[in-house]
N, C-alpha and C positions, 0 to 999 in steps of 0.2 A: 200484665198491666202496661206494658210497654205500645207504645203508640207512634213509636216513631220507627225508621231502616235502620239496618242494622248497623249503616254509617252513620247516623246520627247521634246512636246510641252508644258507641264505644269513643268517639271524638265529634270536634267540630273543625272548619276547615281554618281558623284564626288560632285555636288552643291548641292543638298537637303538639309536643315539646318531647324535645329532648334535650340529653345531660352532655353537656360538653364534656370532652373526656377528662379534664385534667383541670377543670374551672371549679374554683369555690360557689359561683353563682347559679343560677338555671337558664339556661341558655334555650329560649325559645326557637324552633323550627317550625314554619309552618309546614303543613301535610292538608293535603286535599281530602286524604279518605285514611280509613281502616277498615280491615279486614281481620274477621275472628284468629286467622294462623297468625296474623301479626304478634298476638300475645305468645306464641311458643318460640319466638325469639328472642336474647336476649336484646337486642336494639329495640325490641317491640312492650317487652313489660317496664323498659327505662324510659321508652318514651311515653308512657301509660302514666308509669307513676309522676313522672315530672307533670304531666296533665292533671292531678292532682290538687296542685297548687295552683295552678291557673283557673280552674274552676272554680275556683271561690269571687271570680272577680264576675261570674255571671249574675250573681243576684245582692252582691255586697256592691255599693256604690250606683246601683240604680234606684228604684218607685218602692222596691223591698223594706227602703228605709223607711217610705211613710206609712208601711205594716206596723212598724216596730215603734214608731215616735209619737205618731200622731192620735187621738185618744189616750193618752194617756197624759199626768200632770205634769210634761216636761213642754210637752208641744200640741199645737192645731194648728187650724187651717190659718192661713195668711191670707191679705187682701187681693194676689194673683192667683192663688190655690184654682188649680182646676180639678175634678172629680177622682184622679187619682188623689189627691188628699182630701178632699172633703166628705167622699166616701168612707173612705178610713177611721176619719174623726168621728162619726155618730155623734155630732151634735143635733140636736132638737131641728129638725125641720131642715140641716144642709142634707145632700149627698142620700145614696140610695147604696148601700150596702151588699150585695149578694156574691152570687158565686160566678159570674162575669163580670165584678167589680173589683175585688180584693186584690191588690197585688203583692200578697204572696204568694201568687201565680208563679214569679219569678222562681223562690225559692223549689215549687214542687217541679214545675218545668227543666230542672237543669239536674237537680240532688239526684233524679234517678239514673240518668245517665252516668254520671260521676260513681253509682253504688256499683252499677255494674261493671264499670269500668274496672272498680277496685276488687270487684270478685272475678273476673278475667285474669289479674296480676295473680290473686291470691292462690288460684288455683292451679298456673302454670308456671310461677316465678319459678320454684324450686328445680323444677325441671330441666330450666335451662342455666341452672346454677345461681340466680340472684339469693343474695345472703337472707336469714331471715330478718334480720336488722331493716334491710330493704321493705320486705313485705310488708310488715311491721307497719311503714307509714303507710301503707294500702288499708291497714285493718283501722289504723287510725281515723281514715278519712272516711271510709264507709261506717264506723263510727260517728263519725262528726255529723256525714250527713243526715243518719238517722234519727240522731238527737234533736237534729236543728225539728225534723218532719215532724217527730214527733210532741213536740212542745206546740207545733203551728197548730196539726193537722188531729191528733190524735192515734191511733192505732192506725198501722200504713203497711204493703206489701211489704212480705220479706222476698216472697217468692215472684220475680220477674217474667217466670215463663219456664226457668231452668228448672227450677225447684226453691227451696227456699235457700236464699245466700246464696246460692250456684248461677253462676256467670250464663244468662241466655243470650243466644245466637239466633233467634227467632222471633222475626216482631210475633206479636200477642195482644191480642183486643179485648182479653175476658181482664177479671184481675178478682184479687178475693183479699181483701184486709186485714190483718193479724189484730190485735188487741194491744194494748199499751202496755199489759206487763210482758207479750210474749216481745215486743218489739225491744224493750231494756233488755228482760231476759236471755234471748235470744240470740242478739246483736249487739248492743250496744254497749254493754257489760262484758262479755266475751272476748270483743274485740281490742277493747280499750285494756284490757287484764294481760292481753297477751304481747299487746304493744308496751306496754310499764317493762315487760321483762326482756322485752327481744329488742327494742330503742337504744338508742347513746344514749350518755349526760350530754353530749355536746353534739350540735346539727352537725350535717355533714357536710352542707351546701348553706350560704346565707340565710336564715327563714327558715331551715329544714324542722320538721319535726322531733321531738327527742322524750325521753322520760319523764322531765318532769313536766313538761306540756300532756302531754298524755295522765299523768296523777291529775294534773288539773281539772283536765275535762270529765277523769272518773269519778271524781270526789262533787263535780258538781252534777253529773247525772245522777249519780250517787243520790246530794242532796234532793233535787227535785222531784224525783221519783220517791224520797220519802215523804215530800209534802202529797205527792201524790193519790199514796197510803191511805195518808191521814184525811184528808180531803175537810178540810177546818169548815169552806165555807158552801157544801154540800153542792160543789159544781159537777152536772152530767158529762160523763164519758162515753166515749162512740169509738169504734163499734161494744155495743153495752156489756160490761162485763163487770162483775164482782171485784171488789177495789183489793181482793189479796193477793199475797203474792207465791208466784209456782212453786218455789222453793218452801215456803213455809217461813219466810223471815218478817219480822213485822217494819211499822216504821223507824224505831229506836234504832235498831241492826243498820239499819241504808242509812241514820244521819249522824252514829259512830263513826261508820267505815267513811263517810263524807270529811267526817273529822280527821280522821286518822291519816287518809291518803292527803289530804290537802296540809295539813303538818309534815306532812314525809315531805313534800313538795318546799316547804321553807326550809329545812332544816338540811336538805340536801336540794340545792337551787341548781347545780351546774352549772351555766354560764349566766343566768340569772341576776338580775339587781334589783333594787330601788334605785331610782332616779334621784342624787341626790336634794334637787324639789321639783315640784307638782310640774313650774314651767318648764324643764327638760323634758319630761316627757313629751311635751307636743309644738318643742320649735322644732321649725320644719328641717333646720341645719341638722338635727340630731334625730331625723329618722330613723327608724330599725335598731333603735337603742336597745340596753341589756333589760330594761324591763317589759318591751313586749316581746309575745313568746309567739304569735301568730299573725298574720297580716294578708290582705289580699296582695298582691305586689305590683306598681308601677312603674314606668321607668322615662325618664325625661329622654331619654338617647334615641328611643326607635320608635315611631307613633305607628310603626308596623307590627312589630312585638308589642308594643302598649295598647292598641285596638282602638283607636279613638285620636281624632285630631287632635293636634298642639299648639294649633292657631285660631280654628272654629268648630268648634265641638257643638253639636244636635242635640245628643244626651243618647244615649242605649248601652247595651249589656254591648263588651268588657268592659266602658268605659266609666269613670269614676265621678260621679256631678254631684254630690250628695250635699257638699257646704252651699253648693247656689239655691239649694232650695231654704234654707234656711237663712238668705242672706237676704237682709230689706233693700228699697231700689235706695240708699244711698247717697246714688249721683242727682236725688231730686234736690238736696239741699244745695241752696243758693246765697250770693254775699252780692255787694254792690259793689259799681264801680267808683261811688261816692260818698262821702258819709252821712246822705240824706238819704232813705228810700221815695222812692216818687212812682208815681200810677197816671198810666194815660187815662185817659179820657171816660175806657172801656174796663178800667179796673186792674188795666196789665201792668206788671210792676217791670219800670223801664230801668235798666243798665243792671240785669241781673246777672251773675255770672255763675259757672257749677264749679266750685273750688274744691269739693271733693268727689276726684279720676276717677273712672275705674283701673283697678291697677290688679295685676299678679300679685300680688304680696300679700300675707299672710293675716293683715288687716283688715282685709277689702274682699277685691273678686268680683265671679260675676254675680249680680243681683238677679234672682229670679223670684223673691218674695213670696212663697209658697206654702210656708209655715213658720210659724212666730209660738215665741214660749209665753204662756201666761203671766198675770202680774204676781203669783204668787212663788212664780222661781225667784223672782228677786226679794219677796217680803220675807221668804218663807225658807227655804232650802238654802240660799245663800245669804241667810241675816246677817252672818256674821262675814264682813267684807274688807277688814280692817287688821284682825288674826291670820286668819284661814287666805291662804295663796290662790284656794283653787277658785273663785271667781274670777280672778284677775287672773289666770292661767286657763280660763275657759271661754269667756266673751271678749272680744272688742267693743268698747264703751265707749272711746272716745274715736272724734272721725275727724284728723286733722287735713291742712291745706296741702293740696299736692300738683296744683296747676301747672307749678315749675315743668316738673315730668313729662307736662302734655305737651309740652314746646312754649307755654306764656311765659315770658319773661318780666309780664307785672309784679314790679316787687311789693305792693301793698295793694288788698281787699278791702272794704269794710263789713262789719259782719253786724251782730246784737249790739244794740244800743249805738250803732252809728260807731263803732269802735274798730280801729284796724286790727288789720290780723295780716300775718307772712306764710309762710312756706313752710310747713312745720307746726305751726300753729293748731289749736282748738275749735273746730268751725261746731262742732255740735258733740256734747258730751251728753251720756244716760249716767247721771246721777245715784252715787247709790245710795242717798233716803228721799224720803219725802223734805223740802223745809217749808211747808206750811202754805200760805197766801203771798208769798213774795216772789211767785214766777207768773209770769202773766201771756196766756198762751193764745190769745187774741190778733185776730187779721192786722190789728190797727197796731201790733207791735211787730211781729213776725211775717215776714212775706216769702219767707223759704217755701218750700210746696210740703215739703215737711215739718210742719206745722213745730217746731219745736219751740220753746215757752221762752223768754226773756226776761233776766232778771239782774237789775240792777249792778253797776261795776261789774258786767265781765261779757267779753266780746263773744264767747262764742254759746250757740243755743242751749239749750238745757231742758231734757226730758226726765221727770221724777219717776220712779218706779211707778207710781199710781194711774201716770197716764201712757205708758206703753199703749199700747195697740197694736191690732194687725196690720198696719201700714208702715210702723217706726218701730224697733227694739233691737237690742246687742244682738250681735252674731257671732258665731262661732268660731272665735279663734284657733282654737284646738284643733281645728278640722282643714284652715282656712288654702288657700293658696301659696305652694312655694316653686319658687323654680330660680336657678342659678344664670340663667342665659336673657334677664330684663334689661341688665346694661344700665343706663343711667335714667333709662325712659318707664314704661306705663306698663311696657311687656305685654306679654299677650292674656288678658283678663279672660277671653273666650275658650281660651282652647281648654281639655280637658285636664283637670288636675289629675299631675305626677306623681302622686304621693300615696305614699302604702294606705289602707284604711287597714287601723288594727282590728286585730280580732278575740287577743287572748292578752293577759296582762299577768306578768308575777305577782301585782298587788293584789288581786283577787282570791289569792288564796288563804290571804286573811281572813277577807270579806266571807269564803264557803265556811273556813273554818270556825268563825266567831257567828256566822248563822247557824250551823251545826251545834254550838255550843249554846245558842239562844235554846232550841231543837229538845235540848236534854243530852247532849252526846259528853261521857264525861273527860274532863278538857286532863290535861298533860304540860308542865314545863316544856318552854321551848328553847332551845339553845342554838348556839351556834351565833351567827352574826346579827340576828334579831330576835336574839333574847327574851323571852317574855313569862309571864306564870298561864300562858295558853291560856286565858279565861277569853271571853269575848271581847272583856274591857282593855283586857292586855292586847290580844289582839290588834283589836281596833285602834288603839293608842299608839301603835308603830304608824301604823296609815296616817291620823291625825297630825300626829310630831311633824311627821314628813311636810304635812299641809302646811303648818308655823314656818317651815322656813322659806326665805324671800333671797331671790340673786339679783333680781329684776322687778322694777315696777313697769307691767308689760302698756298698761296705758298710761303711765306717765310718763313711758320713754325714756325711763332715768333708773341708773343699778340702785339697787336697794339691798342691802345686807342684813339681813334685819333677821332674827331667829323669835319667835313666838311658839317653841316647839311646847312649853313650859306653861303658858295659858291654852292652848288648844286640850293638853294633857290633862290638863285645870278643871278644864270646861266639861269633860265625859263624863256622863252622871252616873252614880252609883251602879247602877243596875240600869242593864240595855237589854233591852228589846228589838223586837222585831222589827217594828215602825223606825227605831234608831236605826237599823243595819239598812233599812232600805234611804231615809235621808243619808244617811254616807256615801252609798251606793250612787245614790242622784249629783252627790258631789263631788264624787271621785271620777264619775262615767256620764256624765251630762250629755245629752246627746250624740251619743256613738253607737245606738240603736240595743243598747241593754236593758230597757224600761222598760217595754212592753215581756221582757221573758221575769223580770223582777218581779214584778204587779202579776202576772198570769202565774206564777211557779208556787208565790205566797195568798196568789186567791185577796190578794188586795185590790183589783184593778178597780172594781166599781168603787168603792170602798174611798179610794183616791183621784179618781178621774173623773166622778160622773157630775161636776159642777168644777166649772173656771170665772177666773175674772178676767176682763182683757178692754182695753178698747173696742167700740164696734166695727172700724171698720167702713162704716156706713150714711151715704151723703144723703141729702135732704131728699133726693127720690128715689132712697132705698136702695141705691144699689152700690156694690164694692167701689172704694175709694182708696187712694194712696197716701189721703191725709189720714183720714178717720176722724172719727168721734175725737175729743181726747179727754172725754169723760167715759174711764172705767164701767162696764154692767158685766153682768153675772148671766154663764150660759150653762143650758144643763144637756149634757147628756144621755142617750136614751142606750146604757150598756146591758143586754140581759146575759143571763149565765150560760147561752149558747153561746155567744160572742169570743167564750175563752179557745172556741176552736175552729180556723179558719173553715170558712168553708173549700171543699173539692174545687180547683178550678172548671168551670163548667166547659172548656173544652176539654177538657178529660173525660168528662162525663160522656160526653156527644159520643166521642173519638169509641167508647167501649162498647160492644158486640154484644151487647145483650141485654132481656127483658127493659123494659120502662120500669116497671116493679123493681129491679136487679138493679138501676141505674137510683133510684132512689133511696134504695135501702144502702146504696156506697156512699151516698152524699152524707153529710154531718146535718143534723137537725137542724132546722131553724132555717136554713138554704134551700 
């Protein structure tokens, strides 16, 4: 299946890495090329494995994300979106969908090279003395990546050219596709069973791999392979196979043992934590914290090791862009220089000023407007905005004045209602309810370009959840812009963000094991420092507590100590569900590209996604707008039940040696 030299296939000339000898961290070396003896060295399987790690940044932090977000009820297309996300979203009438569209191209393009790689280490590590501990993270990753393919793709090569799992040295243009249980079975179960036993509790380099990252990811292939099984909402599998499983074990057995291993995982954490709340997890000062267990990895020091500019970043694989596509243009909003607005002659509103920069920081960024989350993440998944931290630990809502920064030294704006504002200030807040008829979102009151509504006694604009749109909505804090080297100024808003994108969370192992426990899997006391009667609701109720508590009000600017661990616990109803475990899900991981494997794993995506509400978007001659509508309609999606499986990237298809017939019966239905 391979289609690329056989330098292509073992590295690339940016990722080649190796292990500083006496370094906690991964000390990247570039390397031009490899060669197949390289692996019978030991410099050669360390510099292999440390490659590893760095390959996650090929399709994490690019267009991969709008595989993951878009279509589904967290995200669509925004008023910039070009056909890499409009494709993706399948709404009615945008975007054209196929197998030269999709870009989980990313992901299939890069995971094979990375598998082989890991079957090169696996095969020669020992040889040259590396521990099996070492290997171990090789069986890991060629686990990971198989998991990721086979969630995308459906059944996918095991056999490269070598044979099956065996490291090829031979490009190869035929290819033949395993089936989805031989691909668990086979691989991905295997691997991950052998890494549990041959891993530390504790990495061995910063980010490293270890045991119970490894329970993690068994107990959730685990789970999803027994939704698999079960197949609830009766979606087609490719290449076609009978949904049982080699072994003879049915679905009960995989969302047991999903249970079981993801329990082992809390109750022996290693280095592991909860963040004592929701907002540590994702200020950017406390990156690489004790609760994530996996990460792509960035680094502000070397934009040569980091793969991507620190001053003006394009966007491509290594580099990291994934918050700008989510981030609206922002800097459209405007204040006066006066406390009257005034319009020449032609309509243009004179002495406008842009008081909110684009800046570096963790608020802001660069705007590229690409995709907007619907009105129903605010009505609906984050009702509750008042208890629950993790809203206010996931958007930026308020977008105050920051001209100072730019080098103006004007000490007062005017902003709504002719009202001053400073430096620090409120210039346009997203509200979080509706109040009724008392914001007035009218040309003749607002003359920002972002149309935000005006409402009586308060200077700065005001957007109700109801009139989001594709043109104006929160952005993603959690994800946002950090960098240490801004100084007292604007910093560099373009260049590529520094910052880890996670991948893996200790919190999630609630989340597998209180779904496993929805599942039928029978539950167990949990002990240790998160306590619980192992039910779902127990479970889930450590997560929730966690939510209640407040260190920081992140858009008011102001510390907040505030514990609601006690009403969030309050609030968990009797009896949870599956539907409950995925709103959790959506609250706890909002846009960090776990949505689309949630909805696809539970067979809920049409279910959930196939109608939004949103602003349109859309000016009097029809076509994309920066203001939009900012009367809310309702769009529907066209999701059929081939959609749950990417299609083949069609140069793949091209690239393979054989039959037209051969080339069609590779490709996934529907494509």
């Amino acid at each position: 299946m391979n289609t690329k030299s056989i330098k292509s296939i073992i590295g690339t000339a940016l990722c080649s890495l190796l292990l500083a000898g006496c370094s906690d961290i991964l000390n990247e070396q570039p390397r031009s090329t490899y060669d197949p003896t390289f692996f019978k060295t030991e410099t050669g399987v360390m510099g292999g494995l440390t490659a590893m790690y760095a390959h996650l940044r090929y399709f994490n932090g690019q267009y991969y994300y709008a595989a993951l977000q878009c279509a589904t009820d967290e995200y669509t297309y925004a008023w910039s979106a070009d056909n890499n996300f409009k494709d993706a979203d399948l709404t009615q009438g945008v975007g054209n969908l196929a197998s030269n569209t999709h870009r989980s191209d990313a992901l299939w393009n890069e995971a094979f090279s990375n598998i082989n790689t890991a079957s090169g280490i696996i095969e020669n590590a020992a040889s040259v003395g590396i521990s099996e501990a070492l290997i171990a993270e090789a069986r890991f990753f060629r686990a990971y990546d198989y998991f990721q393919l086979v969630q995308n793709f459906g059944g996918v090569p095991l056999d490269l050219g070598g044979g099956e799992l065996m490291f090829n040295t031979t490009p190869n243009r035929t290819s033949v596709r395993n089936t989805v249980p031989e691909v668990y079975t086979k691989a991905i179960f295997p691997d991950l069973l052998t890494a549990i036993g041959e891993l530390p509790e504790t990495p061995r380099v910063t980010g490293g791999v270890t045991k119970t990252l490894a329970r993690l990811m068994l107990a959730k292939a685990y789970l999803t392979y027994g939704w698999w099984l079960e197949n609830p909402g009766d979606i087609p599998t490719y290449p076609a196979c009978d949904r049982t499983d080699p072994d003879g074990r049915d679905k009960a057995w995989y969302f047991q043992k999903a249970y079981d291993y993801a329990v082992d995982g809390i109750v022996n954490p290693g280095p592991y934590a909860l963040q004592p709340t929701y907002y540590d997890i994702h200020l950017g000062s406390n990156d690489r914290n004790s609760e994530v267990m996996l990460y792509a990895d960035h680094t502000e020091g070397s934009e040569q090791y980091d793969g991507q500019s620190h001053t003006y970043f394009s966007g491509g694989a290594p580099g990291n862009q994934i918050v700008w596509f989510v981030t609206y243009n922002y800097t459209l909003i405007r204040s006066s220089i006066t406390s009257e607005w005034k319009k020449d002659n032609d309509g243009k509103t004179i002495g406008a000023i842009e008081t909110v920069k684009r800046e570096a920081a963790q608020a802001y960024g660069r705007p590229w407007s690409c995709m907007a989350p619907p009105i129903g993440v605010f009505t609906r998944t984050f009702s509750d905005k008042s208890n629950d931290s993790r809203y206010d630990g996931t958007f930026t809502t308020v977008f105050r004045g920051n001209w100072a920064k730019g080098g103006d030294a004007t000490e007062t704006y005017y902003n709504a209602n002719g009202l001053p504002i400073k430096n620090g200030d409120a210039v346009l807040t997203f509200l979080d309810e509706d109040i009724s008829a008392s914001v007035d979102y009218s040309d003749t009151k607002c003359f920002s370009d972002v149309r935000g509504g005006v409402t009586e006694g308060r200077a700065d604009y005001v957007v109700e959840p109801s009139y989001i749109s594709r043109g104006r909505y929160p952005i993603l804090w959690k994800l946002g812009t950090y960098r240490t080297d801004n100084g007292t100024g604007l910093g560099q808003p373009n260049g590529g963000i520094t910052r880890p994108i996670n991948l893996a969370y200790f919190s999630e192992l609630f989340f597998i094991a209180a779904e496993a426990a929805v599942k039928g899997a029978t539950t167990k006391a949990v002990s240790g420092a998160y306590a619980n009667d192992g039910t779902a609701k127990g479970l889930i109720n450590i997560i929730r507590a966690r939510a209640g508590k407040w260190r920081w009000d992140n858009n008011g600017n102001a510390e907040k100590i505030q514990d609601n661990s006690a009403a969030m616990v309050a609030a968990t109803p009797a009896t949870i569900d599956i539907d409950y475990i995925l709103a959790e899900r959506s609250r706890e991981y909002f846009g960090e590209g776990f949505r689309w494997f949630d909805l696809a794993r539970t067979q809920k995506w049409i279910e959930y996604s196939q109608s939004y509400e949103i602003g349109s978007a859309l000016n009097a001659q029809g076509s994309m707008s920066t203001n939009g509508d900012v009367e809310k309609q309702t769009f529907t999606r066209i999701i059929d039940k081939h959609h749950y499986l990417r299609p083949i990237p069609q140069g793949q298809i091209d690239a393979l040696e054989m039959t037209e017939a051969e080339k069609d019966a590779y490709q996934n239905p529907g494509y």
